[in-house]
LUMMI-507777 format. One line per field, with one value per residue: chain; z, x, y of N, C-alpha, C in turn. Coordinates in pm, 1 decimal. Atoms other than C-alpha are relative to their C-alpha. Layout:
<pts>
ch	c(A ...)
n_up	c(Z ...)
n_east	c(X ...)
n_north	c(Y ...)
ca_up	c(Z ...)
ca_east	c(X ...)
ca_north	c(Y ...)
c_up	c(Z ...)
c_east	c(X ...)
c_north	c(Y ...)
</pts>
This chain:
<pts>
ch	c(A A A A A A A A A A A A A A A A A A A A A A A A A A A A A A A A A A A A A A A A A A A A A A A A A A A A A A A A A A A A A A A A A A A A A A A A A A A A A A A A A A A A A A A A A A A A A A A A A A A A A A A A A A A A A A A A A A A A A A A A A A A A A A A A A A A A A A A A A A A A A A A A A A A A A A A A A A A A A A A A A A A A A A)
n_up	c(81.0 155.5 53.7 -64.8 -86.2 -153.7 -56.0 -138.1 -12.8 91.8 -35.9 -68.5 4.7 38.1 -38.2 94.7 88.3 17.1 86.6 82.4 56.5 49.0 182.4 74.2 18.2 21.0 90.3 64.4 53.8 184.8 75.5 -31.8 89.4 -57.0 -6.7 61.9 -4.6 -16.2 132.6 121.8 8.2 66.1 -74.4 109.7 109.2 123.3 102.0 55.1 147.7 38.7 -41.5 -55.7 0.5 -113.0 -53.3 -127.1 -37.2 -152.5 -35.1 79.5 135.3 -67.7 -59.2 171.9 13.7 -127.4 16.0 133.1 2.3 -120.5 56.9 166.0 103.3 -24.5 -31.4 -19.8 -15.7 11.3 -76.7 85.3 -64.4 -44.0 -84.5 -96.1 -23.3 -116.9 -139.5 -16.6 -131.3 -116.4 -63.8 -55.5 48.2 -100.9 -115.6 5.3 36.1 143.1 64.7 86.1 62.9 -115.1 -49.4 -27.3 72.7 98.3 17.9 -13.9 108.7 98.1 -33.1 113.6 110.2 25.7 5.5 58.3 -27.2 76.2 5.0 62.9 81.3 116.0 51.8 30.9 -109.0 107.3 90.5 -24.1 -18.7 124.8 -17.7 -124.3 36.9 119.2 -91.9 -104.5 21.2 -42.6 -27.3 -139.8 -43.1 -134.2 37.9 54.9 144.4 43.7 -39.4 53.4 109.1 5.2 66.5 119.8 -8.5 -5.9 -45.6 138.8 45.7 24.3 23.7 157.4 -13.3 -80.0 -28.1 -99.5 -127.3 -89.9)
n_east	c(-57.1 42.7 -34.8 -4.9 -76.0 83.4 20.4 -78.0 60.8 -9.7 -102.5 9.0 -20.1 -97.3 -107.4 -24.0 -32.4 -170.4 10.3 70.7 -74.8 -111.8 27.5 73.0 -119.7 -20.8 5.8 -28.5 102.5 96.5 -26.4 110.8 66.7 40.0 170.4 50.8 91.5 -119.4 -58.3 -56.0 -1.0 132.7 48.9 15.8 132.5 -55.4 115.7 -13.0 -25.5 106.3 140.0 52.6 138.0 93.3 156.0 42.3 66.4 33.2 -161.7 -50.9 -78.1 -85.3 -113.9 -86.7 -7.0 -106.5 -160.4 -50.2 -19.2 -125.2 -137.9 -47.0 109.9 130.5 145.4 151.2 119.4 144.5 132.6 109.0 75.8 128.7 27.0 -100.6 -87.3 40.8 -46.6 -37.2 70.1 -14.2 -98.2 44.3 -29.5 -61.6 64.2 89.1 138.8 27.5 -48.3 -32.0 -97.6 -85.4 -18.7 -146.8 -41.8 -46.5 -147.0 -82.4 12.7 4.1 -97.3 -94.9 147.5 110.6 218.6 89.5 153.2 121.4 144.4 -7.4 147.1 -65.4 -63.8 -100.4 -108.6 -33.0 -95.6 -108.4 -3.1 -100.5 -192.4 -99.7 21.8 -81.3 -109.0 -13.1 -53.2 58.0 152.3 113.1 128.7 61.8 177.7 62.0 -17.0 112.0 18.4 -83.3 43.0 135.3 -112.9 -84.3 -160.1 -72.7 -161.3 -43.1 35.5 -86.7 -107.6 -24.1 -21.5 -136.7 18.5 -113.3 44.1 38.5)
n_north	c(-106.6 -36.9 -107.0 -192.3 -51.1 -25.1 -128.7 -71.9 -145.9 -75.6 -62.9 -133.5 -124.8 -41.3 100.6 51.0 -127.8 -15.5 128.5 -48.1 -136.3 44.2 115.4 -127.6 -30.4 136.8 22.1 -101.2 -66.1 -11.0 -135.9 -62.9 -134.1 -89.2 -5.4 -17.4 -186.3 -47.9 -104.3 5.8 132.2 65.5 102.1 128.2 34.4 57.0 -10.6 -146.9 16.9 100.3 -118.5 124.3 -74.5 58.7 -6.4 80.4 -146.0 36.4 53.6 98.8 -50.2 -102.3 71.4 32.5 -216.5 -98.9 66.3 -44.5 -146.0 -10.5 39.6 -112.3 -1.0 -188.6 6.0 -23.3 24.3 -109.8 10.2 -124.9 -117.8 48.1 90.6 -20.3 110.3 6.3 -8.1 -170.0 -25.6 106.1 -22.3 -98.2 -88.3 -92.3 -39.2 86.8 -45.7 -10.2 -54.7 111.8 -44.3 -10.7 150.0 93.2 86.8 -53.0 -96.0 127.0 52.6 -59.8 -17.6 -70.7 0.8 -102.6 -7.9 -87.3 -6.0 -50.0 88.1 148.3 -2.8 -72.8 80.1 -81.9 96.0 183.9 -43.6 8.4 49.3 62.1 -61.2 -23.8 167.2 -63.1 -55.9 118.6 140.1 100.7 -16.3 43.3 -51.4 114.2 -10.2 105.4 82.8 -27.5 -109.6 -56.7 -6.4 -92.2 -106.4 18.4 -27.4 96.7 8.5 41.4 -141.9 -63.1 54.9 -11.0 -115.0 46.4 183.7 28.7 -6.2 157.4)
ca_up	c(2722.5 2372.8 2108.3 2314.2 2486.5 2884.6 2949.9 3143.2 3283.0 3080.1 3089.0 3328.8 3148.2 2954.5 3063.4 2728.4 2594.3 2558.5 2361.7 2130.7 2048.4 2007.1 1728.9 1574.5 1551.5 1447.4 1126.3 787.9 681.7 357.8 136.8 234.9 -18.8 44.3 139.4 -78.8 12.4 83.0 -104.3 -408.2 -412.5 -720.2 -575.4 -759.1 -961.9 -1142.5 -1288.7 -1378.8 -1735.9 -1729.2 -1748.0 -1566.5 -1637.7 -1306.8 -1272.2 -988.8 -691.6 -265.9 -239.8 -473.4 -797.5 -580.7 -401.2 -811.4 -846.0 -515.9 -542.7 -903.7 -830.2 -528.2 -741.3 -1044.2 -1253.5 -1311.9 -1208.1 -1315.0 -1112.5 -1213.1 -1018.3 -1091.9 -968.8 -1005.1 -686.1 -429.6 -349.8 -95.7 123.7 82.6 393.6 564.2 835.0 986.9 1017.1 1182.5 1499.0 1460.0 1276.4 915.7 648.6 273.3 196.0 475.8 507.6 594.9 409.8 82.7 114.7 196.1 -133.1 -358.1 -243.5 -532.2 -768.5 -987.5 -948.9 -1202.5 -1131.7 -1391.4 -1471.5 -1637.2 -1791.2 -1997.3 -2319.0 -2322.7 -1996.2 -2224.5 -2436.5 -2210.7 -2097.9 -2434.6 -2432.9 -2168.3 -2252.2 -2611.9 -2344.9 -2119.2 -2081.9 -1876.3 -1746.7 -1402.1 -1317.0 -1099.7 -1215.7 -1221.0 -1520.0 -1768.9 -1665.0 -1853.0 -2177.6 -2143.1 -2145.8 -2448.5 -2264.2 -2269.3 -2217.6 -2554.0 -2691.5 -2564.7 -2642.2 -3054.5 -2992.0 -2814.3 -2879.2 -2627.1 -2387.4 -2069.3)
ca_east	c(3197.9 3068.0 3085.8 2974.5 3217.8 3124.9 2949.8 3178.6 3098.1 3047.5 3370.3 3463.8 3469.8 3791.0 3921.3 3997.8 4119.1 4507.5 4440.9 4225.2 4432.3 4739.2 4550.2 4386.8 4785.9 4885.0 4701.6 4757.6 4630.6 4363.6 4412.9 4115.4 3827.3 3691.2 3294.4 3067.6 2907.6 3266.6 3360.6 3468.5 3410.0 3152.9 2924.3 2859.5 2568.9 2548.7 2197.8 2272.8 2167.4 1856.4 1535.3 1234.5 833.1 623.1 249.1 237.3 49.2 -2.5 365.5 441.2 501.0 640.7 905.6 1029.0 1090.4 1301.5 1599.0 1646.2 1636.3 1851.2 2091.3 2083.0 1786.6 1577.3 1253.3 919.3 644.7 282.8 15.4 -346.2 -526.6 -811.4 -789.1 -513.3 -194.6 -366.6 -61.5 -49.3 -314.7 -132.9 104.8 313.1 298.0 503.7 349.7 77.2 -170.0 -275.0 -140.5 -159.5 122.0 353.8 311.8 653.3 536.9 464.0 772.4 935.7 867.9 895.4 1204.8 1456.1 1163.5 1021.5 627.3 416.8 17.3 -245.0 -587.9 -568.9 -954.8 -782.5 -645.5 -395.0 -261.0 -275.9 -36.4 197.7 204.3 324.7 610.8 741.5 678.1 895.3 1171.3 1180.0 1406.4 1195.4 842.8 632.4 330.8 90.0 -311.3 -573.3 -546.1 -727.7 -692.2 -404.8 -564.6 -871.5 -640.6 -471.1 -158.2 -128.2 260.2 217.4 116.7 354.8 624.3 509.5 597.8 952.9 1021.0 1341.8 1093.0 1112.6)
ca_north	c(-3630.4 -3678.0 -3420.6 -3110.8 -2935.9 -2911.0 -2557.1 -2302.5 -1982.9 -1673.8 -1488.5 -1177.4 -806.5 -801.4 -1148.1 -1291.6 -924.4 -1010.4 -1360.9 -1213.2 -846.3 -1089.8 -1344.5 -1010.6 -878.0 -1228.1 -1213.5 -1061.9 -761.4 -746.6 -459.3 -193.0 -79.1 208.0 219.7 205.1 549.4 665.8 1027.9 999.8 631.3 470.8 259.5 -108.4 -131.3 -412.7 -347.1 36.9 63.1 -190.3 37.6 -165.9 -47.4 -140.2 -164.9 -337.9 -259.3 -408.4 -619.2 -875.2 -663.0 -391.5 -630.6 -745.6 -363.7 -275.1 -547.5 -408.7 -48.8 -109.4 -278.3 29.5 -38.1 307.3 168.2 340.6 298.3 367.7 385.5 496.0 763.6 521.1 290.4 400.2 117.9 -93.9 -87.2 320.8 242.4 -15.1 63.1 111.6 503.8 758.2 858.7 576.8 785.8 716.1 880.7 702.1 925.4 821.2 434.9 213.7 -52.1 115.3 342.3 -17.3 -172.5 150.0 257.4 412.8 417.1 701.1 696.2 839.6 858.6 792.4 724.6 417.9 450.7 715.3 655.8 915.9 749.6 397.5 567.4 663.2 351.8 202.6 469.5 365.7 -11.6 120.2 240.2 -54.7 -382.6 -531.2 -537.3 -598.4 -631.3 -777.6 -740.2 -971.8 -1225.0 -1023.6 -675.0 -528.0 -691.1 -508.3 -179.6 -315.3 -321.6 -681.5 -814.9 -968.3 -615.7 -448.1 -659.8 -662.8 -302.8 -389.6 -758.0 -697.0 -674.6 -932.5)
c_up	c(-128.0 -90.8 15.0 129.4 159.3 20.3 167.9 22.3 -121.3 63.1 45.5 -140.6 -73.2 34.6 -90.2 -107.2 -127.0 -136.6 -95.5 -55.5 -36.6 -154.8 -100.2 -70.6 -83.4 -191.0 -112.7 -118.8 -179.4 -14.3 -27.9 -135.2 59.0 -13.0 -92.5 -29.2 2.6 -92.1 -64.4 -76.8 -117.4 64.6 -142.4 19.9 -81.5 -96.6 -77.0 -143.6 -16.1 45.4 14.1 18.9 146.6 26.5 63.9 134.6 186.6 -16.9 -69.5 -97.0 104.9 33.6 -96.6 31.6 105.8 -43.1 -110.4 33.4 110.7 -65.1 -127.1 -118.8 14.0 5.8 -18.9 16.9 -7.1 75.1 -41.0 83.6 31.8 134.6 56.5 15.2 103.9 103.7 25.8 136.1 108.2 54.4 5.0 -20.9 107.1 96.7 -3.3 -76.9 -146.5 -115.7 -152.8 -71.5 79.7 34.7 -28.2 -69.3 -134.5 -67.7 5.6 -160.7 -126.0 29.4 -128.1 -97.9 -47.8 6.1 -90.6 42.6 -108.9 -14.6 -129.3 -39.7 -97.7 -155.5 7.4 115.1 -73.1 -78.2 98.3 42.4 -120.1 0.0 47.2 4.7 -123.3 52.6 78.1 -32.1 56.8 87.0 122.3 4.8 60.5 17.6 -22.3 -136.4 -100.0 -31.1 -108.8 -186.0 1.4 7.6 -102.7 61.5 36.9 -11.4 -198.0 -154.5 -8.8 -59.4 -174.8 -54.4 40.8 24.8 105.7 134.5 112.7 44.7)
c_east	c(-81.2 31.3 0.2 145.4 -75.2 -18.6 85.1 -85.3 10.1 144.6 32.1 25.5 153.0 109.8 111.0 89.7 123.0 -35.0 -53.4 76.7 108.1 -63.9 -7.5 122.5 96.0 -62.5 43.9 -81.7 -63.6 42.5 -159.6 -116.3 -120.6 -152.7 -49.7 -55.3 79.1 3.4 46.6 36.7 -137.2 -27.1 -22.6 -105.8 -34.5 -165.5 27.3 3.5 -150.2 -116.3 -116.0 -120.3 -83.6 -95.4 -42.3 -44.6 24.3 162.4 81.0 74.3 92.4 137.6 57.2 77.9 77.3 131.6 24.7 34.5 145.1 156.7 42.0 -79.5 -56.6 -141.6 -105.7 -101.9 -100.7 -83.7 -127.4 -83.1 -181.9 -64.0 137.2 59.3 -66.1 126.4 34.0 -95.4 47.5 100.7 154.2 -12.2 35.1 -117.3 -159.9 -134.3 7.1 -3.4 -8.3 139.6 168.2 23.1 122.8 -50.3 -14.9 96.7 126.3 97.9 30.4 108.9 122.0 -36.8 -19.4 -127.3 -92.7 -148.0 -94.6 -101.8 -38.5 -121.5 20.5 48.4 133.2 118.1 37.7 153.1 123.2 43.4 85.1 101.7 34.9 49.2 111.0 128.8 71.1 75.8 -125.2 -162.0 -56.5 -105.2 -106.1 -188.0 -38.7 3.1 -79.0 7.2 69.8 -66.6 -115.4 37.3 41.3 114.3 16.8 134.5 11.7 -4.3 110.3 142.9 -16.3 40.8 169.4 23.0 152.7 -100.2 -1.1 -85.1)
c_north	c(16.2 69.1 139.6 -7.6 37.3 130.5 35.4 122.8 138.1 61.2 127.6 107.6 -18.5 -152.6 -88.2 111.4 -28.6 -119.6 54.3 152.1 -65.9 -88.4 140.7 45.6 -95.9 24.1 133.8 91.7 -7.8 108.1 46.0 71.9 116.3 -26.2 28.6 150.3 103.4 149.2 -8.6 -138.4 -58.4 -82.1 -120.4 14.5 -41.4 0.3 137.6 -45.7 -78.1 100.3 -131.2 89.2 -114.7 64.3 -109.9 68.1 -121.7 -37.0 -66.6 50.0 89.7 -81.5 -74.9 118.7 18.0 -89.7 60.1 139.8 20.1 -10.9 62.0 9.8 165.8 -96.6 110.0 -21.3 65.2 -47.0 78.4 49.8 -74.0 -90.7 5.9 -111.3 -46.7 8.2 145.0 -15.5 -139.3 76.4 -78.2 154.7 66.8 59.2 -79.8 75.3 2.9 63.3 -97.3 102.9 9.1 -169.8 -70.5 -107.4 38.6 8.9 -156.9 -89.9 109.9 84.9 -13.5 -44.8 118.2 -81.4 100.7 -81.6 10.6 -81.4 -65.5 5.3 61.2 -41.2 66.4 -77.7 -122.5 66.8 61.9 -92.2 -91.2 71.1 -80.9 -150.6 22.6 -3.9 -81.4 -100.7 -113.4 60.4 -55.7 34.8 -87.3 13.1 -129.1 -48.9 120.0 170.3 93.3 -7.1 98.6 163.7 23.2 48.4 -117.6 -37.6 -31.6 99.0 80.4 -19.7 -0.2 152.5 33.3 -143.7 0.9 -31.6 -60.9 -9.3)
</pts>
């Protein structure tokens, strides 16, 4: 015998029905909330309210950035016009043919996101970049060591600009 129970057969089509509609009847009912998505139902959002600047770019920063947005953050993501998202060319893509404006894993990761586009060599783009850094609770981002300073949008930059900053 031991501790397993001896394998029986799987059970016929409806054989177990009665036992199971009587426990089901048997217990007592919860008190129902209505769906989240429901009409006239608010959905929970316990980030709503936390604004979140993202310059992040392939998966890592991106996948910071979605649980938050999911959960009510306003996420803005930038991207720059100078060197396309590498996973804007990864798949997959609808009807298997390559699209960087169509890719499932992208769209995966940037999912209830704004996206603004700029060219980061700019300065004028630098500067909106501090707005928005000004605007922000919190901060992502995902560049080589190095990179962002050479911008002058180091974290420690922007943050003497917004010391709330995270």
């Amino acid at each position: 015998e031991g501790m397993f129970a001896a394998p029986k057969p799987a059970p016929a089509i409806g054989e177990h029905n009665k036992e199971i509609l009587d426990a089901l009847a048997a217990r007592t009912p919860v008190a129902a909330k209505p769906p989240a998505t429901a009409a006239g139902s608010k959905r929970y959002r316990p980030l709503e309210g936390l604004k979140v600047l993202e310059l992040a770019w392939v998966v890592a920063g991106p996948a910071i950035g979605r649980p938050l947005a999911d959960y009510g953050a306003t996420v803005i993501r930038i991207e720059t016009s100078l060197r396309l998202d590498t996973s804007r060319g990864m798949g997959p893509f609808p009807g298997g043919k390559m699209d960087f404006q169509r890719s499932a894993l992208f769209d995966t990761y940037n999912t209830n996101k704004y996206g603004v586009t700029l060219d980061l060599s700019k300065t004028e783009a630098r500067d909106v970049i501090r707005d928005l850094a000004k605007w922000a609770d919190v901060f992502v981002e995902s560049f080589t060591p190095g990179t962002l300073a050479r911008w002058g949008l180091a974290p420690e930059t922007l943050r003497a600009a917004n010391p709330r900053l995270i």
